[in-house]
C-alpha positions in Angstrom: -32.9 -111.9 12.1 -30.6 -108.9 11.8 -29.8 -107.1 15.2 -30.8 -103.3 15.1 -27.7 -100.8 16.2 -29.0 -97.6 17.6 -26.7 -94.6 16.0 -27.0 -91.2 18.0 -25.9 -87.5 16.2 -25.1 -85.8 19.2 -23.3 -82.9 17.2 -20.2 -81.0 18.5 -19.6 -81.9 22.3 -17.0 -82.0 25.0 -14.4 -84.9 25.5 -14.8 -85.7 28.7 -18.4 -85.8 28.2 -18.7 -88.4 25.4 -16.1 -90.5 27.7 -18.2 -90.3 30.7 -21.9 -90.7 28.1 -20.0 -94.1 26.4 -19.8 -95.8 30.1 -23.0 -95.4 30.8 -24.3 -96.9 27.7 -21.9 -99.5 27.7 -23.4 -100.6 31.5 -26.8 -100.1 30.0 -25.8 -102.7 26.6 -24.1 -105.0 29.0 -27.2 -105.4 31.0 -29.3 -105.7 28.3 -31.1 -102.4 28.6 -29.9 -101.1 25.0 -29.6 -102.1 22.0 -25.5 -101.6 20.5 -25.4 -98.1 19.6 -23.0 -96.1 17.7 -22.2 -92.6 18.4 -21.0 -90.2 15.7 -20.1 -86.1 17.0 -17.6 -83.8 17.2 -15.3 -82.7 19.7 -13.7 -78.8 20.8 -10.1 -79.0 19.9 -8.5 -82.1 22.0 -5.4 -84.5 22.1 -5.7 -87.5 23.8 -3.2 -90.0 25.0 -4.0 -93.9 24.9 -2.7 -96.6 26.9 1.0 -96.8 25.5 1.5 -92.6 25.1 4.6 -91.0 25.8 4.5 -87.3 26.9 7.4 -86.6 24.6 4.6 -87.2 21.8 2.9 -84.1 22.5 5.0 -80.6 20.9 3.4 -77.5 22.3 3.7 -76.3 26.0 0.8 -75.2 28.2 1.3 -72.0 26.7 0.3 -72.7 23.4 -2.4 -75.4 24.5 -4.0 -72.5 26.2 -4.1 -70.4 23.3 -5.2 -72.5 20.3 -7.9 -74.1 22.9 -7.2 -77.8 23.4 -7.7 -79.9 25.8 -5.3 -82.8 26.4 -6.6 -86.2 28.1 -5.1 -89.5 29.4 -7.6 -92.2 28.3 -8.1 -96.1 28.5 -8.4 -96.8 25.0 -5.4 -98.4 23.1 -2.8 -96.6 21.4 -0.8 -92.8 21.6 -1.9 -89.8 20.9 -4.0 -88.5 18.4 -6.3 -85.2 17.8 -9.7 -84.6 17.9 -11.5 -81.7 16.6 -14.0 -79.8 14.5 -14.5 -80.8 10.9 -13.7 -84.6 11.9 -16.3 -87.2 12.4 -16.0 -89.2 15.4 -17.1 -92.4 16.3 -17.8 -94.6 19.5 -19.0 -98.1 18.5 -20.7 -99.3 21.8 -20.8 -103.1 20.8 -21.6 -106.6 22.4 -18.7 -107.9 21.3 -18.2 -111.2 23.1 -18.5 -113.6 26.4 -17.3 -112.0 29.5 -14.3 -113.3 30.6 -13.9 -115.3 33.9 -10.5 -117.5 33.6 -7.5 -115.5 35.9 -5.1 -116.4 33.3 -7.2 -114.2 31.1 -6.2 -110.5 30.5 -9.3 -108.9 32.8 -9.1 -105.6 30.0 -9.6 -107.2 26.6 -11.1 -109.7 24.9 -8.8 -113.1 22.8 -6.4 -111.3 20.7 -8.1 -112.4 17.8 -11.4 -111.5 18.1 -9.6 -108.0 19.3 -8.1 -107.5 16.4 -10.7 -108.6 14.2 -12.8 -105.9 15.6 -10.0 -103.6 14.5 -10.1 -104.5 10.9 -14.0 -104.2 10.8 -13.6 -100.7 11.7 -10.8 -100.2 8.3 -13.1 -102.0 6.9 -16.0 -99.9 7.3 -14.0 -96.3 6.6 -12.4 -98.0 3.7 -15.5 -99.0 2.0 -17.1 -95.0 2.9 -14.0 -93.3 1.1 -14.3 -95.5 -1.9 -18.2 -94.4 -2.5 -16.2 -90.9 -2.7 -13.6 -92.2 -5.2 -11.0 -92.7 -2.4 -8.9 -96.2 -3.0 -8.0 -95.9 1.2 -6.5 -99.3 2.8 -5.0 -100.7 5.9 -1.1 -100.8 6.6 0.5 -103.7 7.9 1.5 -103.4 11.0 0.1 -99.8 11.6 -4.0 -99.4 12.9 -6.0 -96.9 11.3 -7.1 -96.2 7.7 -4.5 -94.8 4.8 -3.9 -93.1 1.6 -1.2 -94.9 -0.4 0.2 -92.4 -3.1 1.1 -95.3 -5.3 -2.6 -96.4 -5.7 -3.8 -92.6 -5.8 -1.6 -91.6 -8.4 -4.3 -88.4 -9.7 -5.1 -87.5 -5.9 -3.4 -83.7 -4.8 -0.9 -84.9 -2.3 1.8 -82.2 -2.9 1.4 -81.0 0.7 2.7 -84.0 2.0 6.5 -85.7 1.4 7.2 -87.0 -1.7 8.3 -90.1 -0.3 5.3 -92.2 -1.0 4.6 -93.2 2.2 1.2 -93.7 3.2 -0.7 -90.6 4.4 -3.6 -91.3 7.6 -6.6 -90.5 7.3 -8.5 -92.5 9.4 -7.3 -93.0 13.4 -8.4 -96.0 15.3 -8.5 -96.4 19.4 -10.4 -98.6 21.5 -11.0 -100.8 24.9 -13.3 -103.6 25.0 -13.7 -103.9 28.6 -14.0 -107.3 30.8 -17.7 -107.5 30.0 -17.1 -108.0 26.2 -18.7 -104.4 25.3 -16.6 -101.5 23.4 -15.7 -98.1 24.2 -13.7 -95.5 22.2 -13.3 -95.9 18.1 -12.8 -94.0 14.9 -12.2 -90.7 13.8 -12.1 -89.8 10.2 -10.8 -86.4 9.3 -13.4 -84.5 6.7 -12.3 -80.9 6.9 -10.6 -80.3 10.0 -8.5 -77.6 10.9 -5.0 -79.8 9.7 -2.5 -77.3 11.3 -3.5 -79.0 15.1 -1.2 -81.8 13.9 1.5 -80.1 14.3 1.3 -79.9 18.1 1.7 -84.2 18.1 3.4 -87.0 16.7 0.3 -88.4 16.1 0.0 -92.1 17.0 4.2 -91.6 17.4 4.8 -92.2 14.2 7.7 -90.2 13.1 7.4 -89.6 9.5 4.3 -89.7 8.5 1.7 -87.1 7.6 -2.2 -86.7 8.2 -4.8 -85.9 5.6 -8.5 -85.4 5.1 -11.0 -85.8 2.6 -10.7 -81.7 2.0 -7.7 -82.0 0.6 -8.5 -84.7 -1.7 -11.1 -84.1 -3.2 -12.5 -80.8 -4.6 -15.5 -79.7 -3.3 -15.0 -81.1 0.3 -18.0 -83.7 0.8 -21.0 -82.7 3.0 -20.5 -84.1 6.4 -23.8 -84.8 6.3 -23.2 -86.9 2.9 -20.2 -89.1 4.6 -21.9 -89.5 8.2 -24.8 -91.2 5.8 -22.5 -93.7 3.9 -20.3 -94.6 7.1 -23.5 -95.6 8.7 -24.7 -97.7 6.0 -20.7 -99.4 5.6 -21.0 -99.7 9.3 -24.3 -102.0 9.6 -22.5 -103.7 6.7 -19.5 -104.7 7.8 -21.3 -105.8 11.6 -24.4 -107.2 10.5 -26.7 -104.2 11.9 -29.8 -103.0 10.4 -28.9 -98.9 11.4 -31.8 -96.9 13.2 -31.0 -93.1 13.8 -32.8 -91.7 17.3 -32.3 -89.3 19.5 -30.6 -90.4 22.6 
């Protein structure tokens, strides 16, 4: 019998909000009270820092923080730093995800490496397969987390706003945790029409090099968000097995 994963629209909301919303349902799936439940929203404009950030990642001072509006936060998900922000789908997979751990030669933070990074792959998976009903050939990067746009494979796609270097342009960022208890926090965030100039203010994911993108610029009109926040939640209960149930939380 398929599971049922609960998927919540909460709409635009704070950062620290969602962060302090995603433990409380993740006590509430650990103990059984809740079903896994996927939230998708918004955030004001934020940067947040992951476990391995380095300051030196982040471009504007205070000053200009202040005036464009963003928040910055240290978080316990894995990773650097990425934005967040209006125009971007975000979303925080609360998932049953294994066995508690309970050996002390176990890392007490994570789950095996494998089924850790397996989890990571699901979530490609699931963007890539929501770009491509869009017409988007998207794909994963060795080495490198998160979902990308190779110019070689999009050869008819307007990419003349990043370097003509065919490297792969993101798209897609991926952070998590999956905390001692087996259960996930943190996620995805895949960049519809946001606001790209905020990028500028980061290295995102401190990657030297390489540029971010969004479905706005690729394809002409922009997708509803409405439209892509329907097919990621049907790739999602795909890709993990879940028969998707909206509600309100």
């Amino acid at each position: 019998m398929t599971s049922i994963c609960q998927v919540h629209l909460l709409g635009i909301i704070p950062y620290k909000d969602a962060w302090d919303l995603q433990n409380r349902l993740a006590g509430e799936v650990y103990a059984g009270n809740r079903s896994p439940t996927l939230l998708l929203l918004e955030h004001p404009h934020t940067y947040t820092f992951g476990r391995s950030g380095e300051a030196r990642n982040l471009l504007w001072d205070e000053t200009e923080l202040a005036e464009r509006g963003i928040e910055v936060h240290w978080v316990d998900r894995g990773g650097d730093v990425t934005y967040h922000g209006p125009g971007q789908i975000v979303g925080y997979p609360i998932l049953p995800l294994g066995t508690p751990q309970t050996s002390p030669d176990q890392d007490s933070n994570h789950l095996p490496q494998a089924d850790y990074i397996g989890y990571l792959r699901k979530l490609e998976a699931t963007i890539i397969s929501t770009l491509l009903d869009f017409g988007l050939q998207a794909e994963q990067q060795p080495g490198m987390t998160g979902v990308w746009i190779n110019p070689a494979s999009n050869p008819d796609l307007p990419l003349e706003k990043h370097p003509a270097d065919q490297r792969p342009i993101k798209i897609a960022s991926i952070g998590v945790k999956v905390d001692s208890h087996g259960v996930s926090r943190h996620g995805f965030s895949l960049n519809v029409n946001p606001d790209m100039s905020y990028w500028q203010g980061i290295i995102a994911c401190g990657l030297e090099g390489y540029g971010e993108t969004s479905l706005a610029e690729l394809i002409t009109p922009a997708p509803q968000e409405e439209n892509v926040i329907e097919r990621l939640v049907n790739a999602f209960g795909g890709q993990f097995h879940y028969r998707m149930l909206i509600k309100t939380l």
